[in-house]
N, C-alpha and C positions, 0 to 999 in steps of 0.2 A: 638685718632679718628680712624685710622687705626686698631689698635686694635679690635674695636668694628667691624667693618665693616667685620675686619674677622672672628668673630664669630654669625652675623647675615647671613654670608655666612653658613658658620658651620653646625650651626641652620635651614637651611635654605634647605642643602645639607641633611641632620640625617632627617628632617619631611619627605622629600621625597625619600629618602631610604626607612624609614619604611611604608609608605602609597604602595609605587611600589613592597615592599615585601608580604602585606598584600592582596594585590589586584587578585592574582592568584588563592590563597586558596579560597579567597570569591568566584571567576569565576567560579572556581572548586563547590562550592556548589550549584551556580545558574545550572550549567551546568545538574548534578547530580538530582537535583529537577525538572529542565525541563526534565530529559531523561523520570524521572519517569513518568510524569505525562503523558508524549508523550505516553506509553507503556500503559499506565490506559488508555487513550482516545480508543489506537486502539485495546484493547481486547473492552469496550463498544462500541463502533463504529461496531466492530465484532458480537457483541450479538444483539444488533439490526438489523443488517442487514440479521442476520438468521433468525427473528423472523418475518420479512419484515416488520420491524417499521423504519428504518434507515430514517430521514429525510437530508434533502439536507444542512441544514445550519451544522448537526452535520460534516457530508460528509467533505464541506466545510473547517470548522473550523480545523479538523484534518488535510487536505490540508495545509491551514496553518501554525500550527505549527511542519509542519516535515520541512516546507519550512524555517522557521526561525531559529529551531534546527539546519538545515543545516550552515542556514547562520553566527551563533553564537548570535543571539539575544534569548537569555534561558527566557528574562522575557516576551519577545511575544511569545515564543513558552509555557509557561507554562501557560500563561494566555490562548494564545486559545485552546489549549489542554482541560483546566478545563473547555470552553465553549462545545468543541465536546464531551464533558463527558456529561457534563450536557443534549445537545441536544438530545443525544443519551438516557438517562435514562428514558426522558420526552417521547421519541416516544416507547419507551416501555413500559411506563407507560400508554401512549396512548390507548392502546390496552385493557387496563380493563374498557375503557368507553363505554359506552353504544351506540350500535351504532345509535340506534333513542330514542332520549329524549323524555319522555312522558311531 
């Protein structure tokens, strides 16, 4: 019985070795994909704002995800990153609409 008990320890100690070794690398690539996306946001972010399409939710949105990047949260910062992308593209896109629909 003992026995056992010390190898459900074992086992026990090995799963979470290799989970707390594995766990860095992964933070590492959330990290890395959030910087990315932060740097994509604030060139479109940038491109809007010269073309004076910038709308405020993109503004916003890049707000915060440098605020989350700071904080260490890479999957809200990557997430709203790809939203001030997105806001950003649509208010440049904006600008090929017609400004009075017939």
């Amino acid at each position: 019985m003992r026995n056992r008990n010390w190898f459900k320890g074992m086992l026990v100690a090995f799963a979470c070795g290799t989970l707390s070794s594995a766990q860095p690398a992964e933070a590492a690539g959330h990290e890395s994909d959030a910087r990315t996306e932060v740097a994509r946001a604030e060139e479109a972010v940038a491109a809007a704002s010269a073309r004076g399409a910038l709308w405020t939710t993109a503004r916003d949105a890049l707000r915060d995800a440098r605020a989350a990047l700071a904080a260490g949260d890479f999957d809200t910062a990557a997430r709203a990153a790809r939203t001030a992308t997105e806001q950003a593209k649509l208010g440049i896109e904006q600008l090929s609409y017609p400004r009075f629909p017939e």
